[in-house]
C-alpha positions in Angstrom: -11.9 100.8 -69.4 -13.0 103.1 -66.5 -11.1 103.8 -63.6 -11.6 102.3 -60.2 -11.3 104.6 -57.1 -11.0 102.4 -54.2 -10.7 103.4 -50.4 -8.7 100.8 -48.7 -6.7 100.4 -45.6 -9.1 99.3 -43.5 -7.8 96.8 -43.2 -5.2 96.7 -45.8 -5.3 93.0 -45.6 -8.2 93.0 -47.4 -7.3 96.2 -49.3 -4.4 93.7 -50.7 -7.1 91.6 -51.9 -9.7 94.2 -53.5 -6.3 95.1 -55.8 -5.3 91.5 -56.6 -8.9 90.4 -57.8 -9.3 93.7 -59.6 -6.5 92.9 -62.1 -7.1 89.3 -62.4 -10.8 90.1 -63.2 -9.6 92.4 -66.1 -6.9 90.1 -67.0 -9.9 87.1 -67.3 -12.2 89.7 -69.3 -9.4 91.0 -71.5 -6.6 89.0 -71.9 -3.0 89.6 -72.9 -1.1 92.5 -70.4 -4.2 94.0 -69.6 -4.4 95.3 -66.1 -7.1 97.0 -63.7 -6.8 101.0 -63.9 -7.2 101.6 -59.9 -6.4 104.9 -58.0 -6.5 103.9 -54.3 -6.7 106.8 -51.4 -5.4 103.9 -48.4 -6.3 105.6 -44.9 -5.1 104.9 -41.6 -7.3 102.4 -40.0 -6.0 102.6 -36.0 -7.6 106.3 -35.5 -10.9 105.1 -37.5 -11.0 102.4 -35.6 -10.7 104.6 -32.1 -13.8 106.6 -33.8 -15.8 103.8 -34.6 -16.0 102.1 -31.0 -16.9 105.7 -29.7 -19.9 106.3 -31.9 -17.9 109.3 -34.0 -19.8 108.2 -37.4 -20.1 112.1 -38.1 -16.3 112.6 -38.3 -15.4 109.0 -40.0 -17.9 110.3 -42.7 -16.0 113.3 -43.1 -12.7 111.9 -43.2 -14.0 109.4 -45.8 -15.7 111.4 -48.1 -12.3 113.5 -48.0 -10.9 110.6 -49.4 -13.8 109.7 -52.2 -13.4 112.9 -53.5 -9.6 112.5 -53.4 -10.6 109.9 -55.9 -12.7 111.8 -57.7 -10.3 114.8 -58.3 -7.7 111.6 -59.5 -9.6 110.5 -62.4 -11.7 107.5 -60.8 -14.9 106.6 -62.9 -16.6 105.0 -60.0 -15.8 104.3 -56.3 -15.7 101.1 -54.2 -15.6 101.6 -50.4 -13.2 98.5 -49.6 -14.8 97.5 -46.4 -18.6 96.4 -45.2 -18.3 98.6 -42.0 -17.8 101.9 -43.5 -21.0 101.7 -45.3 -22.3 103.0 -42.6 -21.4 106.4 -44.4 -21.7 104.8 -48.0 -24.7 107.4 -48.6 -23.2 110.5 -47.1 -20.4 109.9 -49.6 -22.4 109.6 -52.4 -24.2 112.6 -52.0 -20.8 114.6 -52.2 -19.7 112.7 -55.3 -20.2 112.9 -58.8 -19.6 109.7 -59.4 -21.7 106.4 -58.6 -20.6 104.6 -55.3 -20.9 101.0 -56.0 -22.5 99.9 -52.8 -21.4 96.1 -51.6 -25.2 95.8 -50.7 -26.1 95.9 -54.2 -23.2 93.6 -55.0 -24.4 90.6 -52.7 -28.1 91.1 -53.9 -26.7 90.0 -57.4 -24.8 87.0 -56.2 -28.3 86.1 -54.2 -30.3 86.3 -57.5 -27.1 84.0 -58.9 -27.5 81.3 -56.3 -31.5 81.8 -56.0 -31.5 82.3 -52.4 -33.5 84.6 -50.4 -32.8 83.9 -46.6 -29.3 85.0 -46.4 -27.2 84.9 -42.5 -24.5 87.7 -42.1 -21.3 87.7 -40.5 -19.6 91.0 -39.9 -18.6 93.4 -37.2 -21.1 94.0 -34.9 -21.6 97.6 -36.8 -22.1 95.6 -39.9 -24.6 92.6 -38.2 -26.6 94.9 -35.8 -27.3 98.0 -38.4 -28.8 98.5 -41.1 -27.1 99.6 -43.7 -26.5 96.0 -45.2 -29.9 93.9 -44.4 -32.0 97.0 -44.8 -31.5 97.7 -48.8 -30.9 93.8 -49.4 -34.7 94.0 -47.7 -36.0 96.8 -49.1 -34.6 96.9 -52.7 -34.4 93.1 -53.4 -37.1 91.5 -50.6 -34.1 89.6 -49.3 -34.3 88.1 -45.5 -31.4 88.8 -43.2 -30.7 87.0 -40.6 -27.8 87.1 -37.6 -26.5 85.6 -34.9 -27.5 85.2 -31.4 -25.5 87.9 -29.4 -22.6 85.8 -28.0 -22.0 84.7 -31.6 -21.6 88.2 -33.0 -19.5 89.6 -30.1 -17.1 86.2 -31.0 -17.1 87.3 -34.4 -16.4 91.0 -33.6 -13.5 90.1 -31.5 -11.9 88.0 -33.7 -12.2 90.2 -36.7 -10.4 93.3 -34.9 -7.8 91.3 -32.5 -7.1 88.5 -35.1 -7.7 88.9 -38.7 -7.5 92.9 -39.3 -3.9 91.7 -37.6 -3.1 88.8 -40.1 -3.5 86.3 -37.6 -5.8 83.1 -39.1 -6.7 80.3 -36.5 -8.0 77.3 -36.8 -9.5 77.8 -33.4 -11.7 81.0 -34.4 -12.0 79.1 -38.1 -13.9 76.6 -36.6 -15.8 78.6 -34.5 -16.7 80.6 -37.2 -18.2 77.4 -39.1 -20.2 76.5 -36.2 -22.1 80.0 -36.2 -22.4 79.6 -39.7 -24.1 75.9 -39.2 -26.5 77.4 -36.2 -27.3 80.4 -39.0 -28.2 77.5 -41.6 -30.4 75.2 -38.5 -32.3 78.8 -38.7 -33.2 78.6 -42.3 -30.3 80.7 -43.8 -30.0 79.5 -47.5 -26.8 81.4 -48.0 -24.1 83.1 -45.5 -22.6 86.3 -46.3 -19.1 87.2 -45.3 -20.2 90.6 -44.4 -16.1 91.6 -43.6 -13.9 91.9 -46.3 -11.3 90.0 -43.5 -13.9 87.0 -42.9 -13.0 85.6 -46.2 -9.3 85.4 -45.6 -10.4 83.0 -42.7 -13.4 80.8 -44.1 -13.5 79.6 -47.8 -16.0 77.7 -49.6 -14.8 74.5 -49.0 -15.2 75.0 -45.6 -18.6 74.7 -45.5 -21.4 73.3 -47.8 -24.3 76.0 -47.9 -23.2 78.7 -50.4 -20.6 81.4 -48.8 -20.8 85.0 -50.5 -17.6 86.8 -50.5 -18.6 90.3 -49.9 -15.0 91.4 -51.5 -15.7 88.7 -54.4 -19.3 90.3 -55.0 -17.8 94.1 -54.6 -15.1 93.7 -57.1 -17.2 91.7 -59.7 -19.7 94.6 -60.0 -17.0 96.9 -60.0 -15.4 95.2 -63.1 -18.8 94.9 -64.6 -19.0 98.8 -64.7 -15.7 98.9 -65.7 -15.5 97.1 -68.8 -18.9 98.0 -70.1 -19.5 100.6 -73.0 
């Protein structure tokens, strides 16, 4: 079995998640006591955070790539970046690394081909839904269509996911809200919604909503264990 390196704490809500699917993923593949072999470098999301609303991509990349290699020098076999956002950097990391990055683009791509969609709505942070590091190689690499919301939608979105969900705070008010974006994504021909925030999915499940809903964390973990287990 390889070893996962896995940058979390942002948030660690979902970080909590990433570690829990891990193991039960290996536990499904392999049975008996088996457990994940993970070496997580968890950063402090608050300054991150401050850096990401002024623009400062050049020093997040820095700080994370600090903590890939942290990974690297700690045994990991391949690297997960345990957030959508911070893909932004995803290719400034690999380039330091000798190890593959597992990028979460790639991951959703395969859960498309799964499901047999190609028209696929994202939900994210506004980084995540009005850049390109997501819709570009799910267009590029796998002739995907992305679409988003209208503006009001996404800042909703944004807001919630910072104020409410980074925070551990799920409401049925913003839950709802959330399902009515998705339902305005599907009126625009979206054949699939991707929860493009490792948080969203804390919030809305699958049987919220009847149009397929990929969990970005879900899809993330799944390749990881794929590379993990194979020979």
């Amino acid at each position: 079995m390889k070893k996962i390196g896995l940058i979390g704490g942002m948030s660690w809500e979902s970080s909590i998640v990433y570690y829990r699917l891990l193991n039960e993923g290996i536990r499904t593949r392999l049975g008996g006591l088996h457990s994940c072999k993970i070496l997580m470098e968890s950063v402090d999301f608050a300054p991150l955070e401050k850096m990401m609303r002024k623009g400062d991509w050049e020093t997040i990349s820095t700080e994370l790539t600090q903590a890939a290699l942290n990974t690297e020098a700690g045994g990991a076999d391949i690297l997960l970046i345990g957030t959508n956002t911070m893909h932004m950097v995803a290719d400034n990391i690999q380039s330091a690394l000798e190890i593959p990055l597992i990028h979460i683009a790639d991951a959703v791509a395969s859960k498309a081909k799964e499901l047999n969609v190609r028209k696929l709505g994202l939900l994210g942070t506004a980084f995540t839904m009005e850049h390109n590091f997501i819709s570009k190689p799910l267009s590029e690499k796998y002739d995907l269509e992305v679409i988003i919301p209208d503006e009001q939608s996404r800042k909703l979105i944004h807001t919630s996911i910072f104020t409410e969900l980074c925070c551990g705070k799920l409401l049925d008010t913003t839950r709802q809200a959330f399902i009515e974006i998705i339902q305005e994504l599907e009126n625009n021909g979206a054949e699939a919604i991707i929860l493009g925030c490792t948080e969203i999915a804390l919030l809305v499940k699958p049987t919220d909503y009847t149009l397929p809903l990929i969990d970005t964390v879900q899809a993330h973990v799944d390749a990881a264990l794929a590379a993990a287990v194979s020979e």
